[in-house]
C-alpha positions in Angstrom: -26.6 164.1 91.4 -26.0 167.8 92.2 -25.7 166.6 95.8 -23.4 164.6 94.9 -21.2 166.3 93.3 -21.3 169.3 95.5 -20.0 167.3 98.0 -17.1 165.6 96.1 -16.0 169.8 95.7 -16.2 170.3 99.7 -14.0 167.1 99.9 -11.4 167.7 97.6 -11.7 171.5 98.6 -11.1 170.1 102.5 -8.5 167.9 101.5 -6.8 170.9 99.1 -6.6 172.8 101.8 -5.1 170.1 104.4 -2.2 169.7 101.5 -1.7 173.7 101.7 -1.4 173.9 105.7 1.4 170.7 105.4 3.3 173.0 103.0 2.1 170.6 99.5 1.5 173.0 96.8 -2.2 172.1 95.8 -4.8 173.7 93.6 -8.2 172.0 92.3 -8.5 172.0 88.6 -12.9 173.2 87.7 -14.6 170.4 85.9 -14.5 171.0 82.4 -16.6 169.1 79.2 -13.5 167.0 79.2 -12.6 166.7 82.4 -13.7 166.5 86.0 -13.0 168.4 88.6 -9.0 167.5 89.8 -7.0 168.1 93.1 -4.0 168.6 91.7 -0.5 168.5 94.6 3.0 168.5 93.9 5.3 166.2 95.9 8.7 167.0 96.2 11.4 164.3 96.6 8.8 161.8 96.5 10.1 158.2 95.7 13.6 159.3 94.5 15.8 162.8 95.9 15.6 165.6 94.0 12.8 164.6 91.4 9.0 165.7 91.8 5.6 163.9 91.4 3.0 165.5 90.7 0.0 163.8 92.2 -4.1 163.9 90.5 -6.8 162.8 92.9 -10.8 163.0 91.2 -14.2 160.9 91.0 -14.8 159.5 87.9 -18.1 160.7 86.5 -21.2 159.3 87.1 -24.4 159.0 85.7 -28.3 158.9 87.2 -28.6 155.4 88.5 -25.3 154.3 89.1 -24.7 152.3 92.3 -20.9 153.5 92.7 -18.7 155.9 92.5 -14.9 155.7 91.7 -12.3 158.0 93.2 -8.7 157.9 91.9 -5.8 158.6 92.7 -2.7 159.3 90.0 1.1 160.2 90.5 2.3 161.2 87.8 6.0 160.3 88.5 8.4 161.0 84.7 7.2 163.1 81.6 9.5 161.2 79.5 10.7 157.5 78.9 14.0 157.5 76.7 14.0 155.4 74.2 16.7 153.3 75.3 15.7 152.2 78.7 11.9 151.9 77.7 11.7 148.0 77.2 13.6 147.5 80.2 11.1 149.7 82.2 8.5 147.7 80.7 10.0 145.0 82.0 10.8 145.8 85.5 7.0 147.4 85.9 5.5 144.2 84.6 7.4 142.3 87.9 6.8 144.9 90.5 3.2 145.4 89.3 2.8 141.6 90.4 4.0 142.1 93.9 1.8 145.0 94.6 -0.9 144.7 96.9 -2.9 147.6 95.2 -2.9 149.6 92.2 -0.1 149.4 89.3 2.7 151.4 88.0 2.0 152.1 83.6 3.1 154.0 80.9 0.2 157.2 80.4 -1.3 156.5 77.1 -1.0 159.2 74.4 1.4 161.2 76.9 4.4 158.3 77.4 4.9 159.2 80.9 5.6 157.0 84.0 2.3 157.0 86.3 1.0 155.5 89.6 -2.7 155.2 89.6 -5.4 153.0 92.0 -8.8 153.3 92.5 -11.1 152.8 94.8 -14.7 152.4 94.7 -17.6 153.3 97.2 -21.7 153.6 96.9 -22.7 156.7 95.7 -25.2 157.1 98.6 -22.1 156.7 101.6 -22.0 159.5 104.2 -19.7 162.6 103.9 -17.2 160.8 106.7 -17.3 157.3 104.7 -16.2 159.4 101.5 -13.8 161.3 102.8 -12.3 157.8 104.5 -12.5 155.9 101.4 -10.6 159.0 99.3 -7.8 159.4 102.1 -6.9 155.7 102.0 -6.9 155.7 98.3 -4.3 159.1 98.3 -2.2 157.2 101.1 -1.9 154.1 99.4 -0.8 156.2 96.2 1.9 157.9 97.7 3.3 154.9 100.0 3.3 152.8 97.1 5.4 155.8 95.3 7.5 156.5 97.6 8.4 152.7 98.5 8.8 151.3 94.6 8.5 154.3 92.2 12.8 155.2 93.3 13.5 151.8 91.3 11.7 152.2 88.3 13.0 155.8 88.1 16.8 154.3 88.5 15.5 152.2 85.5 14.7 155.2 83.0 17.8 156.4 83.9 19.7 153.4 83.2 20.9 152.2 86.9 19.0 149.5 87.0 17.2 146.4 85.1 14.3 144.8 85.2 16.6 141.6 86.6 17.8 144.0 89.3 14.2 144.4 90.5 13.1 140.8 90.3 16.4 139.8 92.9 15.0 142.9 95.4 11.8 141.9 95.2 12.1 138.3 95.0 15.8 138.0 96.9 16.9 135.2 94.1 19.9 135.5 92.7 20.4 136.0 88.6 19.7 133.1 86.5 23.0 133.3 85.1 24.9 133.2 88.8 27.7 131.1 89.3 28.4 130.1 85.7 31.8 130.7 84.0 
């Protein structure tokens, strides 16, 4: 297991450093008791102008004898839902959660902020390259899926769309209550 988790540190330590020559802020958070060790970057203007996501990449902890290994990938995309707009954002994550191909959009328990998250797993014993493979897609897929749907639930929080909004763009219907008087 030391192996292991000495090379998950020169990955995300690779990958730290790939973020910091493309001009991403990025720092790697130690493992803690509570926590593993995070890759931490910050994303500017990602899925909306103006607004920053924070992204968290880490393996989830394993134990002697486990077969595989989970790597994830988190963007952390609003601190705060207001009240008003929260059971519409419910809503409107619930129908764009079913149209994604991979991961989901939620609401952080105990925090209450907007998140991005997928996972992806691999067998504890793959080569270096396979790792590193297997955690890149997982980061991509995270940050396309962001920057593609994350705008519209964002516009929901604020109160520029509604979950109806987002069922005609994804679906291309029209409301149900069109054309009556």
């Amino acid at each position: 297991m030391a192996d292991l988790k000495e090379l998950r540190h020169t990955l995300l330590k690779k990958i730290e450093s790939e973020f910091q020559e493309e001009l991403i802020a990025a720092l790697i958070a130690e493992e803690t008791e509570d926590q593993p060790e995070i890759l931490t970057a910050v994303f500017p203007s990602l899925a909306k102008e103006g607004t920053q996501a924070d992204g968290e990449f880490l393996f989830m902890p394993t134990q002697e004898g486990d077969e595989l290994q989970f790597f994830v990938s988190i963007i952390n995309l609003a601190k705060e839902i207001p009240a008003q707009t929260e059971y519409e954002l419910y809503a409107a994550m619930a129908l764009l959660n079913f149209y994604l191909t991979d991961g989901s959009f939620a609401i952080e328990p105990g925090k209450g902020g907007l998140i991005y998250k997928n996972s992806i797993s691999m067998a504890v014993d793959e080569e270096a390259d396979a790792i590193e493979e297997y955690m890149n897609r997982s980061m991509s897929m995270a940050i396309q899926m962001t920057d593609r749907y994350a705008g519209l639930l964002l516009e929901v929080i604020d109160g520029e769309r509604t979950a109806e909004d987002i069922a005609m763009l994804l679906t291309g219907s029209e409301p149900a209550d069109a054309g009556k008087e």
